[in-house]
DSSP file (Angstrom, degrees, kcal/mol; ACC not computed):
  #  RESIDUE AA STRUCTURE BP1 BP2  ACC     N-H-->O    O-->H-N    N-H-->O    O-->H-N    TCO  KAPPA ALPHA  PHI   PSI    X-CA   Y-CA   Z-CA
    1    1 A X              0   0    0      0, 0.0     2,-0.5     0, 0.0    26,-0.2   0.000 360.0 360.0 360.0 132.8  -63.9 -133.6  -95.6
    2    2 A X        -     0   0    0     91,-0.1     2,-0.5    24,-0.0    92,-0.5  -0.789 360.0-175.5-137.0  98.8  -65.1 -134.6  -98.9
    3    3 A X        -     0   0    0     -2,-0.5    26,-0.8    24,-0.3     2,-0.5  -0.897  13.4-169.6-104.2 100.8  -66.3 -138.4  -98.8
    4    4 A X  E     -a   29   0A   0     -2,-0.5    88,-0.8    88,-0.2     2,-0.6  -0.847   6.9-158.4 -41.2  98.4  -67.4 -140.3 -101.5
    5    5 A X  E     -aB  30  91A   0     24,-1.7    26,-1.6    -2,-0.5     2,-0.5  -0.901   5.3-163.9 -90.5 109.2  -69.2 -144.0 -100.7
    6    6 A X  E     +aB  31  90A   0     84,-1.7    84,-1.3    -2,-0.6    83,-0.5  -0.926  35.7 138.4 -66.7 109.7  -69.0 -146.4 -103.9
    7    7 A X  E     -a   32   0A   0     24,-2.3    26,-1.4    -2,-0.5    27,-0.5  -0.784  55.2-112.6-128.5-154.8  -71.6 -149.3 -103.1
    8    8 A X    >   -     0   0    0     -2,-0.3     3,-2.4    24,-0.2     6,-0.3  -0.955  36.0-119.9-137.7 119.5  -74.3 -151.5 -104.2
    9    9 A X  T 3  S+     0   0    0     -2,-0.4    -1,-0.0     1,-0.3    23,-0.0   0.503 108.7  54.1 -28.4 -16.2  -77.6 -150.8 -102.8
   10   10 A X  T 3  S+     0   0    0     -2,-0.0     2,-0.6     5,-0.0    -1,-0.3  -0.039  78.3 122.7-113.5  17.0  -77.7 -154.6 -101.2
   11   11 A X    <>  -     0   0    0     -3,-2.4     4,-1.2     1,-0.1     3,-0.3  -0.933  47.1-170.4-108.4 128.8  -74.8 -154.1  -99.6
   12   12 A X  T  4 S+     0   0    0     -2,-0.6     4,-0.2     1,-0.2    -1,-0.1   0.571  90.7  46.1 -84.3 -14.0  -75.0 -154.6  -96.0
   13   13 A X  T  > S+     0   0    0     75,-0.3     4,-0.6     2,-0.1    -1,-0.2   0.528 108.0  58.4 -82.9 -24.3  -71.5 -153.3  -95.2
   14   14 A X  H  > S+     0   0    0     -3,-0.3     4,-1.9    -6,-0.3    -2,-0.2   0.742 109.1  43.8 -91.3  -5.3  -72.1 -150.2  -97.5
   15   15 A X  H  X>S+     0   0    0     -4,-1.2     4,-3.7     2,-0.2     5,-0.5   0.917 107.0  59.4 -47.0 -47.8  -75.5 -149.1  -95.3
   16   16 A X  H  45S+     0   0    0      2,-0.2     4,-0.5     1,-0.2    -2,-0.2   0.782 107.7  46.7 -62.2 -15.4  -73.3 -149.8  -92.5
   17   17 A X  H  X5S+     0   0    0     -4,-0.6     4,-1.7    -3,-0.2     3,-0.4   0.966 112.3  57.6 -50.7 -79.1  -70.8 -146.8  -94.2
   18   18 A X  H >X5S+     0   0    0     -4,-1.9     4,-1.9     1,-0.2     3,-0.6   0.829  96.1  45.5 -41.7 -65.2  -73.4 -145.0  -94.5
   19   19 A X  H 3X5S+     0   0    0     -4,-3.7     4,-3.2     1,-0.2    -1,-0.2   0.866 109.0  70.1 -64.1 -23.5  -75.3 -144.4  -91.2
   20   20 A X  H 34<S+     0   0    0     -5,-0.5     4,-0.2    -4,-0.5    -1,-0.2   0.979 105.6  37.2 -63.4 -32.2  -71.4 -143.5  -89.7
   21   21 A X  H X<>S+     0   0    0     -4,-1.7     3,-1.3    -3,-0.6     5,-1.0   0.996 116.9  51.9 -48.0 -66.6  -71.2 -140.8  -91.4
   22   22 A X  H ><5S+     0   0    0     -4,-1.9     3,-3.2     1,-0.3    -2,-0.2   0.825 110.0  48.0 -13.0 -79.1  -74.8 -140.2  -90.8
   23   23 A X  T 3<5S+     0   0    0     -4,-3.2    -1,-0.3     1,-0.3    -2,-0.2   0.468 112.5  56.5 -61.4   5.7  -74.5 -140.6  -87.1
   24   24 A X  T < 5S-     0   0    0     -3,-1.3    -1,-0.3    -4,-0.2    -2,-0.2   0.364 111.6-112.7-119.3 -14.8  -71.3 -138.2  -87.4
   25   25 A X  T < 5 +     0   0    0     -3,-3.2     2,-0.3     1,-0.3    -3,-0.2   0.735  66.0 148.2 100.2  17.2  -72.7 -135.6  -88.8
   26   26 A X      < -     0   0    0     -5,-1.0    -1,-0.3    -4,-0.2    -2,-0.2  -0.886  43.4-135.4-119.1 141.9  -70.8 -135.9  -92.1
   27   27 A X        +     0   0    0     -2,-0.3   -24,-0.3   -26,-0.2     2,-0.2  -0.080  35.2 178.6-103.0 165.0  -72.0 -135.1  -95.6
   28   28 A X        -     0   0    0    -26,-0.1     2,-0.5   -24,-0.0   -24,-0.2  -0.908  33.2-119.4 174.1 136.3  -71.1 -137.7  -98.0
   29   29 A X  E     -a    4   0A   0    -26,-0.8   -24,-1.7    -2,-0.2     2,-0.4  -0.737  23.2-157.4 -34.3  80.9  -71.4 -138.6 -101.5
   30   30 A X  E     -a    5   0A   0     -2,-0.5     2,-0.3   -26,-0.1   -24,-0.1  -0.715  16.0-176.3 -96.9 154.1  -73.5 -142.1 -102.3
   31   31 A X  E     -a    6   0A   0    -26,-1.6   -24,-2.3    -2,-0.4     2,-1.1  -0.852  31.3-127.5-153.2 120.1  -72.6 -143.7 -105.9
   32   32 A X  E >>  -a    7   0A   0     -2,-0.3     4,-2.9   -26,-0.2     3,-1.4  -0.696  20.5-160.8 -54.4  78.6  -74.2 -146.5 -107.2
   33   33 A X  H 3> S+     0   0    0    -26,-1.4     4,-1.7    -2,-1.1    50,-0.2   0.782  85.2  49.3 -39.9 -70.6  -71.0 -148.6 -108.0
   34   34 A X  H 34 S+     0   0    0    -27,-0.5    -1,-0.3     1,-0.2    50,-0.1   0.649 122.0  25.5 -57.8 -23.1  -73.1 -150.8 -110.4
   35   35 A X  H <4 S+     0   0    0     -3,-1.4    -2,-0.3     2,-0.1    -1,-0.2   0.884 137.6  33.9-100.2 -31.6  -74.9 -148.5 -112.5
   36   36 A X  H  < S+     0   0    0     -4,-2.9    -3,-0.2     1,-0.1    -2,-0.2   0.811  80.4 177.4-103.9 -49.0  -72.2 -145.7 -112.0
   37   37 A X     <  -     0   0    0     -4,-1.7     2,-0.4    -5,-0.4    -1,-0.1  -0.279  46.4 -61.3  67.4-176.8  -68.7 -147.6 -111.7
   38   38 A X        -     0   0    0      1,-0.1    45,-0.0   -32,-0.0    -1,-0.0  -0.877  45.7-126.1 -89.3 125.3  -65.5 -145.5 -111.3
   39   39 A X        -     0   0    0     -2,-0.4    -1,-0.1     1,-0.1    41,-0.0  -0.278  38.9 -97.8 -65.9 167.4  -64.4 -143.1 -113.8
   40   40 A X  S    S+     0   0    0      1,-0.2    -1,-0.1     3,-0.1     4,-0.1   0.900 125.7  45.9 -14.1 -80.2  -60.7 -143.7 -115.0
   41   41 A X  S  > S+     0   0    0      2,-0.2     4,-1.5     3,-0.1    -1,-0.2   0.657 112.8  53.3 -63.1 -27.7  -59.0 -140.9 -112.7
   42   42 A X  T >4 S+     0   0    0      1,-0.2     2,-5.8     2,-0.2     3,-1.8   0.238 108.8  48.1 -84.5-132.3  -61.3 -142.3 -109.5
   43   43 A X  T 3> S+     0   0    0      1,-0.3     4,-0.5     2,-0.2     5,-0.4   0.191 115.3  45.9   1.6 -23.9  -60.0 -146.1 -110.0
   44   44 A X  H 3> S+     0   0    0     -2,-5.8     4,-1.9     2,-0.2    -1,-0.3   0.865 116.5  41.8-105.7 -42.3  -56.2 -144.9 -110.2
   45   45 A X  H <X S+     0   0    0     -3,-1.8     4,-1.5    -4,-1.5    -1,-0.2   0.926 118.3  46.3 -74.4 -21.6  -56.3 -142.5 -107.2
   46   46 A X  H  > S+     0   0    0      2,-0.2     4,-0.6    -5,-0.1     5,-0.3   0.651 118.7  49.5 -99.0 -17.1  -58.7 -145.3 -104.9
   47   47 A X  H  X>S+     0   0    0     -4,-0.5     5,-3.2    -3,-0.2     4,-1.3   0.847 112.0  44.3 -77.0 -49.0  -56.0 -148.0 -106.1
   48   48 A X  H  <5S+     0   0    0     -4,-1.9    -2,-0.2    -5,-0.4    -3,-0.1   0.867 110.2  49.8 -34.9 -54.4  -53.5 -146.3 -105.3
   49   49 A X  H  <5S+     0   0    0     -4,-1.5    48,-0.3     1,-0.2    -2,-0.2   0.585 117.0  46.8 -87.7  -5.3  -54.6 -145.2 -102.0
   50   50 A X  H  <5S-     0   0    0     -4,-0.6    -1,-0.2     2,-0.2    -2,-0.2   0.780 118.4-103.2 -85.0 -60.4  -55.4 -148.9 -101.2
   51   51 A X  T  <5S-     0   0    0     -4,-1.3     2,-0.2    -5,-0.3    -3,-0.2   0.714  75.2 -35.6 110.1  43.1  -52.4 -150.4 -102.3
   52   52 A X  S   <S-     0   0    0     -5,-3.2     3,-0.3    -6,-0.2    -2,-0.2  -0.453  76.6 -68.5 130.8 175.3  -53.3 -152.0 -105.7
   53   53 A X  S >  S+     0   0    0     -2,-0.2     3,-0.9     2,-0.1    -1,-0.1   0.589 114.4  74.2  13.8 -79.5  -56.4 -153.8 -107.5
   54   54 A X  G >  S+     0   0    0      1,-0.3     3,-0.5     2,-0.2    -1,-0.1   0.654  91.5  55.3  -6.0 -70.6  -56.4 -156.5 -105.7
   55   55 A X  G 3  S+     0   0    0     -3,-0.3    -1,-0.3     1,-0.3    -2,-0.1   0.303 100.2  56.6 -50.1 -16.5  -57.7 -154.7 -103.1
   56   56 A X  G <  S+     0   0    0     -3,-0.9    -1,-0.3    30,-0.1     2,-0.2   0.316  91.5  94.6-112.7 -14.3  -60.6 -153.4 -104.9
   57   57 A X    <   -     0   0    0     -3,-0.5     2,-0.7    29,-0.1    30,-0.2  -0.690  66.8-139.9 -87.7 135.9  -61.9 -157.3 -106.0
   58   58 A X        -     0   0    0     27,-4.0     3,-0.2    28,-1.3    29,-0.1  -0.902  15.9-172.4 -94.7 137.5  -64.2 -158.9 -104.1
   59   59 A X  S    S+     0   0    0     -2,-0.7    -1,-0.1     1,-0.3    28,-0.1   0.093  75.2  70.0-118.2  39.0  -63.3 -162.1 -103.9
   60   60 A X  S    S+     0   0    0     25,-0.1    -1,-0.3     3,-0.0     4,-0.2   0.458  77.6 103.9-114.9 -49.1  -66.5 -163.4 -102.1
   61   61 A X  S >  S-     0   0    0     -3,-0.2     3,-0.9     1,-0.2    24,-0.0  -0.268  80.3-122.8 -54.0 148.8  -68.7 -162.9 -105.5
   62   62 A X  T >  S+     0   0    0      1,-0.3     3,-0.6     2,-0.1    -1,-0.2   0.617 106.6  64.3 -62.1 -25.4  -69.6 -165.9 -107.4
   63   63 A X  T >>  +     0   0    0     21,-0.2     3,-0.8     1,-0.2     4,-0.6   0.296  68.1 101.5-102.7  18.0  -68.0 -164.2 -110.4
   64   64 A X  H <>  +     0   0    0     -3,-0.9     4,-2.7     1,-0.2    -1,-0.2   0.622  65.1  67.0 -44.9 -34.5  -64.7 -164.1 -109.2
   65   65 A X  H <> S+     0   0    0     -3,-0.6     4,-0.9     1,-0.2    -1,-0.2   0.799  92.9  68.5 -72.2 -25.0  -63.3 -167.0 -111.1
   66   66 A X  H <4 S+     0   0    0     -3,-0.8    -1,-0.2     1,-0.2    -2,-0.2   0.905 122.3  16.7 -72.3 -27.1  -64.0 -164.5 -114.5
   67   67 A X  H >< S+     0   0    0     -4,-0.6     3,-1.3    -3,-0.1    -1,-0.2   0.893 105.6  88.5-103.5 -20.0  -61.0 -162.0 -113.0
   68   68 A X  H 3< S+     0   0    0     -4,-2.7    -3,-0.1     1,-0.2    -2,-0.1   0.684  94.8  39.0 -49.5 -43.6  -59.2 -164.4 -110.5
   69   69 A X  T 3< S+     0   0    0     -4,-0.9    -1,-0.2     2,-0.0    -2,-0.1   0.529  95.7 132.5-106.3   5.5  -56.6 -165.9 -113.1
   70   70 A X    <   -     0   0    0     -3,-1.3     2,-0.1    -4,-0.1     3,-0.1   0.002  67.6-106.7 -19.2 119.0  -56.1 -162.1 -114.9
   71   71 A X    >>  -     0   0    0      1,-0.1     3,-1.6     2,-0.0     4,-1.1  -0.563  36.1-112.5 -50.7 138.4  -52.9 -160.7 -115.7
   72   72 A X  H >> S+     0   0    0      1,-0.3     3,-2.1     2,-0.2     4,-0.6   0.974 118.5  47.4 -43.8 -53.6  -52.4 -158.0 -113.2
   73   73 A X  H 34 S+     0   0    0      1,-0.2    -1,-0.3     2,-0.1    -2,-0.0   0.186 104.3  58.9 -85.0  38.2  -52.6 -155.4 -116.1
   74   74 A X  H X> S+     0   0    0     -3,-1.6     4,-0.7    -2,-0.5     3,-0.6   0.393  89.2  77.8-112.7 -41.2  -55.8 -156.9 -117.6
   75   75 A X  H <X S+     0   0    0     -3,-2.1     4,-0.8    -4,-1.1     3,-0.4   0.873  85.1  64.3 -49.7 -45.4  -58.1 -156.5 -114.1
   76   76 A X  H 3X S+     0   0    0     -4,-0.6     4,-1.7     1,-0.2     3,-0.3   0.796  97.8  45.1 -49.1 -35.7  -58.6 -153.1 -114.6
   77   77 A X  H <> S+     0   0    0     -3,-0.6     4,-1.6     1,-0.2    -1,-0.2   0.694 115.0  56.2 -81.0  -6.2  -60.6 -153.1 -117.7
   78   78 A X  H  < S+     0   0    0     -4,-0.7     4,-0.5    -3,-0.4    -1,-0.2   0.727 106.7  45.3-108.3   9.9  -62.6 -155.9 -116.2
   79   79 A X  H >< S+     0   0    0     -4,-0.8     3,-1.6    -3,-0.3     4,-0.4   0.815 113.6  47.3 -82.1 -65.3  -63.5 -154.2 -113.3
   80   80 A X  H 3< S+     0   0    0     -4,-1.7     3,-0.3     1,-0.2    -2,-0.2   0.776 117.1  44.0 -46.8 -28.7  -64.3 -151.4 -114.9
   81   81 A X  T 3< S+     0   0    0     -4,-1.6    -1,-0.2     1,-0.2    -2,-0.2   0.601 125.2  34.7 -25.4 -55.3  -66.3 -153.6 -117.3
   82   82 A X    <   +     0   0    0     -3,-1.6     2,-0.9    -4,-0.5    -1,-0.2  -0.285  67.0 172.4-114.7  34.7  -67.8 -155.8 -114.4
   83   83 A X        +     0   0    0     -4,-0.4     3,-0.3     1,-0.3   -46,-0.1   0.105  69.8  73.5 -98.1  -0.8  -68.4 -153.5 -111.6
   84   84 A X  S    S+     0   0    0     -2,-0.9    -1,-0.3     1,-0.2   -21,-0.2  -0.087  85.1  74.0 -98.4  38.9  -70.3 -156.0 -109.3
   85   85 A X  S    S+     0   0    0     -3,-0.1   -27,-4.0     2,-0.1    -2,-0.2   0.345  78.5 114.6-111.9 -22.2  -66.6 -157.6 -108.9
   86   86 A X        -     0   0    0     -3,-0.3   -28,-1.3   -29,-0.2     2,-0.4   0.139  69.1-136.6 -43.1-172.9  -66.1 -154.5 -106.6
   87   87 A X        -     0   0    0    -30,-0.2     2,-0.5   -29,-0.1     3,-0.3  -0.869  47.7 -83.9-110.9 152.9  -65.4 -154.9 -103.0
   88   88 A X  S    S+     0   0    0     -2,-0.4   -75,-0.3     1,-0.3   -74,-0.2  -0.989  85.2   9.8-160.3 159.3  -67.7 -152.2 -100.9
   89   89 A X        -     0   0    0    -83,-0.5    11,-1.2    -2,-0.5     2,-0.7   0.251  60.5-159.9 -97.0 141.5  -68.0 -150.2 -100.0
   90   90 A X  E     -BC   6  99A   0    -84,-1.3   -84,-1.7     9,-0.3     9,-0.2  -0.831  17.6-164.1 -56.0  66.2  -65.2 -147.9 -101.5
   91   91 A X  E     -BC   5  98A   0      7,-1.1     7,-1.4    -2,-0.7     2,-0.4  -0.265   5.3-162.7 -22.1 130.1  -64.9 -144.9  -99.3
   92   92 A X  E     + C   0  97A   0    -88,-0.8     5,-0.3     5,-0.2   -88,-0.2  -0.980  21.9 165.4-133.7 135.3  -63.0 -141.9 -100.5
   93   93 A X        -     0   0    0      3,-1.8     2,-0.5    -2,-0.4     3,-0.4  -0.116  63.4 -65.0-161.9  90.2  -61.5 -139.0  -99.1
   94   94 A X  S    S-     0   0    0    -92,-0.5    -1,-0.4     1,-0.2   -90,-0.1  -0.783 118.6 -11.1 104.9-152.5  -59.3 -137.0 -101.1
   95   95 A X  S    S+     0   0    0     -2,-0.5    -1,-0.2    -3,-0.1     2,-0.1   0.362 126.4  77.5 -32.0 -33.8  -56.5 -138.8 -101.8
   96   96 A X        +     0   0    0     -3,-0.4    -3,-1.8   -48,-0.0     2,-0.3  -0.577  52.1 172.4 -98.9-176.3  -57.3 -141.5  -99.4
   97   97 A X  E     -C   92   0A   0    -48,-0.3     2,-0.3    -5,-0.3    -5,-0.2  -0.944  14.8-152.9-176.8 153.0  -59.6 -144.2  -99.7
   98   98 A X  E     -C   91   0A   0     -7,-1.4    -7,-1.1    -2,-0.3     2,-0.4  -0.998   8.3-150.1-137.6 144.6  -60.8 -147.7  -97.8
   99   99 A X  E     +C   90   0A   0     -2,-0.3    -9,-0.3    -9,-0.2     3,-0.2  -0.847  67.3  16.5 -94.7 146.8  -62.3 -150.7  -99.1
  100  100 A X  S    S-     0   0    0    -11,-1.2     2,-0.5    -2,-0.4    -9,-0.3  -0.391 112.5 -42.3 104.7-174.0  -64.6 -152.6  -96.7
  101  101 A X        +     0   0    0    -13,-0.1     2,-1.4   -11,-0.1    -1,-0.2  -0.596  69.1 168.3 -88.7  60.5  -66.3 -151.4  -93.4
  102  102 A X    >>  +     0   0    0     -2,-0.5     4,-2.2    -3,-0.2     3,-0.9  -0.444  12.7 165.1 -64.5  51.5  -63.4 -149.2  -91.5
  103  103 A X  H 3> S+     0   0    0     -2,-1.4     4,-1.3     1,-0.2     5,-0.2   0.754  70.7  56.9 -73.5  -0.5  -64.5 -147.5  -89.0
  104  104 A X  H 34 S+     0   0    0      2,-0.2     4,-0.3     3,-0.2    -1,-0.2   0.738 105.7  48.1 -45.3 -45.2  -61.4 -146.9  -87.6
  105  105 A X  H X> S+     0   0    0     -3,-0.9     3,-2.0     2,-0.2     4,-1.8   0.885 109.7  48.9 -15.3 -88.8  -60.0 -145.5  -90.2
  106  106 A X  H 3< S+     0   0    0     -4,-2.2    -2,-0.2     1,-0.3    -3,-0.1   0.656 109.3  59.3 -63.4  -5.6  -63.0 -143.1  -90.9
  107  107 A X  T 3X S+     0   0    0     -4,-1.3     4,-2.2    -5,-0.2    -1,-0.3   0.772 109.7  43.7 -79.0 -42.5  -62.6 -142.2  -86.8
  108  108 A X  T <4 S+     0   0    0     -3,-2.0     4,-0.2    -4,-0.3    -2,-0.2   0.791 107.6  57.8 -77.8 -22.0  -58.8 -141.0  -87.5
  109  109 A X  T  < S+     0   0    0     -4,-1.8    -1,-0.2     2,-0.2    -2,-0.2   0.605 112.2  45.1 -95.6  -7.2  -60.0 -139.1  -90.7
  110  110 A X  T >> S+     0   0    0     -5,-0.3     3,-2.6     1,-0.1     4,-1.7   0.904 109.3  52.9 -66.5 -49.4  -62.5 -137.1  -88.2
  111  111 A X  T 3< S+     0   0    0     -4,-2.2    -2,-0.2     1,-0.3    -3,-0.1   0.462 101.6  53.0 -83.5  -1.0  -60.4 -136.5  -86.0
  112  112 A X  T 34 S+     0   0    0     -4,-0.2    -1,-0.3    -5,-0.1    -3,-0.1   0.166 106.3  61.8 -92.0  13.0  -57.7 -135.0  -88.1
  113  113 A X  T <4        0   0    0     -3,-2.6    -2,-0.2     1,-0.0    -3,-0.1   0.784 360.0 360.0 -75.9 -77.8  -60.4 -132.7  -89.3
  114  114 A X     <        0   0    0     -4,-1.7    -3,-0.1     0, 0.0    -2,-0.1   0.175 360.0 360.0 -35.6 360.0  -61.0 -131.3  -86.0
C-alpha cells in the first residue's frame, strides 16, 4: 500500500487521516497541500479517481465564490493556483484516491491488502 495524505496542517479531518493509518500500522506519505499543492500528473489521476474536480473544491472555504462560477475547464488552473480551495484531506493510493475523512474506504483498501 502506498498512501499519500494531501492536507493542511489545521485541518481537523486531515489529523483524523492521519492517526488511522497510524493506528493501523500503515506508512503513509504527509504533503502539505498548501505549500506543496499537486503536481499536474497527481491532480489528473486523484480527479479521476474521485470522479471530477468538483470533488476536489471545498466548498465550505470563504474563498469559494473566486472558483464557484468557473468554467469547468478553467478550475483546474485555479486550484492549482489556490490550493487552500482544496477539500482534505486527499488520500491516495495508487490509482485510487478519497476526498474527506473515509474510513471506510481506507478499511476496504486494508483489507484487500491482506
Amino acid at each position: 500500500m502506498n498512501i499519500q495524505i494531501f492536507g493542511k496542517s489545521k485541518c481537523f479531518d486531515t489529523k483524523k487521516a492521519e492517526r488511522f493509518f497510524k493506528e493501523h500500522g500503515i506508512k503513509f506519505q504527509s504533503v502539505d497541500i498548501l505549500s506543496k499543492g499537486l503536481s499536474a500528473g497527481e491532480f489528473r489521476s486523484v480527479s479521476q479517481a474521485v470522479g471530477g474536480v468538483d470533488a476536489l473544491i471545498d466548498e465550505k472555504n470563504k474563498d469559494y465564490c473566486d472558483i464557484k462560477y468557473l468554467l469547468d475547464d478553467a478550475k483546474p488552473d485555479k486550484l492549482m493556483e489556490c490550493p487552500k480551495l482544496y477539500k482534505t484531506p486527499i488520500v491516495r493510493n495508487g490509482k485510487t484516491a478519497t476526498v474527506g475523512y473515509c474510513p471506510d474506504v481506507w478499511n476496504e483498501w486494508i483489507k484487500s491488502e491482506k
